[in-house]
Backbone bond lengths (Angstrom), bond angles and torsions (degrees), N, CA, C in turn:
res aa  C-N    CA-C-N  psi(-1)  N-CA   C-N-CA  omega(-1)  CA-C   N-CA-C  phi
1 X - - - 1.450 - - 1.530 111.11 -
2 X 1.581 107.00 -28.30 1.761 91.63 169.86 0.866 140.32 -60.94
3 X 1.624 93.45 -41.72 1.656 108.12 -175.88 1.373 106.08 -71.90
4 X 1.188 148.37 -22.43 1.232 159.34 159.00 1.929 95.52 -38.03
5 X 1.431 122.47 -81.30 0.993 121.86 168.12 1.558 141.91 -29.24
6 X 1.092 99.22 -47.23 1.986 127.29 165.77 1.497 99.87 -69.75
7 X 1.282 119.92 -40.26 1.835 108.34 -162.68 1.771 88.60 -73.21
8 X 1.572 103.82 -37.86 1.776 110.68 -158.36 1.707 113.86 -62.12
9 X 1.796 95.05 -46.14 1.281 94.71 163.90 1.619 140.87 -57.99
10 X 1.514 91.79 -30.70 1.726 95.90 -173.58 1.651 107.64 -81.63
11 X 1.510 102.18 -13.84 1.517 109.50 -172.36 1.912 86.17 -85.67
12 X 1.191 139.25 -86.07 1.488 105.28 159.92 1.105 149.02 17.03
13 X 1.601 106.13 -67.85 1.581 110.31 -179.59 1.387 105.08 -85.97
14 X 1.555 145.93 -21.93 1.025 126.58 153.53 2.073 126.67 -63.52
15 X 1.071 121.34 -30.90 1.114 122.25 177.11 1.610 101.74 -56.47
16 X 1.516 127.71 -46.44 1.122 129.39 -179.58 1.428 126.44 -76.37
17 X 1.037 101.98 -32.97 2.321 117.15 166.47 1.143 97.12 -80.53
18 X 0.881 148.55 -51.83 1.746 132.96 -164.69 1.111 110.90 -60.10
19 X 1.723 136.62 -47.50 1.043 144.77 175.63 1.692 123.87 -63.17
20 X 1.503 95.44 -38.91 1.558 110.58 -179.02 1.593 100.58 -79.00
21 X 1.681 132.55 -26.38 1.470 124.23 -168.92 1.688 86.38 -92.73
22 X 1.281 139.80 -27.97 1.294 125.72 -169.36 1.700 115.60 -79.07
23 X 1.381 87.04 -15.77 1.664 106.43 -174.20 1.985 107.06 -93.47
24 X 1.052 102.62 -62.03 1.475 118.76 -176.99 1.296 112.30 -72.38
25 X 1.962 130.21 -29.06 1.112 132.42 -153.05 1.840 112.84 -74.56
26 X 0.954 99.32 163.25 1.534 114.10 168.00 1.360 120.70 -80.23
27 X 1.542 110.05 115.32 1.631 114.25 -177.99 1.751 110.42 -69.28
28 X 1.538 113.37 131.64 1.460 99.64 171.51 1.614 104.68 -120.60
29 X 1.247 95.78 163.76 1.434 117.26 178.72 1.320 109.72 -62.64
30 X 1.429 117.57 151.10 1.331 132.38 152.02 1.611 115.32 -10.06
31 X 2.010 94.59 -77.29 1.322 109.28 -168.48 1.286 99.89 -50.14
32 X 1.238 127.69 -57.85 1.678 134.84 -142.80 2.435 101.85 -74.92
33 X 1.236 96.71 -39.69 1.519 112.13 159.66 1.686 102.96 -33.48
34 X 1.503 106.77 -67.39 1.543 123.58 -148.90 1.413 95.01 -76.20
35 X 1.587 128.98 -49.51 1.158 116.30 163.33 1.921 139.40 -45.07
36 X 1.269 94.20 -32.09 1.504 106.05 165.44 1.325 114.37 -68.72
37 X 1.410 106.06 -67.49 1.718 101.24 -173.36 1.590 125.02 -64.57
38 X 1.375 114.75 -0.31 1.303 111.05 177.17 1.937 102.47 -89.66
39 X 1.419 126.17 -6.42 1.205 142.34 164.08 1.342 111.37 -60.67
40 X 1.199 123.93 -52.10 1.376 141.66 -130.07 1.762 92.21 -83.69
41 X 1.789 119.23 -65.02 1.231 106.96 -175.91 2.051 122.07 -61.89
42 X 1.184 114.94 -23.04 1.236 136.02 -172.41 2.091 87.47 -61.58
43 X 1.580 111.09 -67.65 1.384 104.21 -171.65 1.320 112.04 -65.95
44 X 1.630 132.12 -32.27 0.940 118.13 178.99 1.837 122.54 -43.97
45 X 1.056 107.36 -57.40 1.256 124.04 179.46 1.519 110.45 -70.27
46 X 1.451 134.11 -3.75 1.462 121.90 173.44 1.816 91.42 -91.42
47 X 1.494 121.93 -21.46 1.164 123.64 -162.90 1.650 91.31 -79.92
48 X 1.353 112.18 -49.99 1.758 121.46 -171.79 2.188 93.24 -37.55
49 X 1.329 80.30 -63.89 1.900 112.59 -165.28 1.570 96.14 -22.46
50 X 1.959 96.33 -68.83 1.449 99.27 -177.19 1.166 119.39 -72.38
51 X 1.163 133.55 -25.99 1.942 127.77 176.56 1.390 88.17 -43.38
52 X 1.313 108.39 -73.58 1.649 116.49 -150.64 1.891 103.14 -43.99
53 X 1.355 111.66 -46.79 1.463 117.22 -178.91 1.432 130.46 -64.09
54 X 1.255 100.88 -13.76 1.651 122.74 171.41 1.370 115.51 -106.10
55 X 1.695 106.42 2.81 1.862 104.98 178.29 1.509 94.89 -93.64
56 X 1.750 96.65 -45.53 1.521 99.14 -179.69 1.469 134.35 -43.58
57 X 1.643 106.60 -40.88 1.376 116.98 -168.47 1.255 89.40 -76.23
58 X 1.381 144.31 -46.40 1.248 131.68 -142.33 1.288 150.75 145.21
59 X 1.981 94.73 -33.58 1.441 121.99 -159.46 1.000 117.72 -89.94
């Protein structure tokens, strides 16, 4: 039943931030876009790296 509560709330707080960051947010450039997303696959996979290294040990 908590997690029920926690999923409900965050499903909440996104219906309400998504609208307010699309509304309120800061437009970026092309360049500044291209600089982010070339980040994005590099961390994914240091994040993959460490899950896997912290399933292994145990924790």
């Amino acid at each position: 039943m908590v997690l029920v509560k926690i999923l409900g709330i965050l499903f909440l707080a996104l219906i309400v931030i998504v609208p307010m960051l699309d509304r309120f947010g800061k437009r970026h450039s092309d360049e500044d876009v291209s600089k982010i997303s070339r980040w994005i696959l590099p961390l994914v996979m240091l994040l993959a790296v460490l899950q896997l290294v912290l399933y292994m040990v145990g924790k």
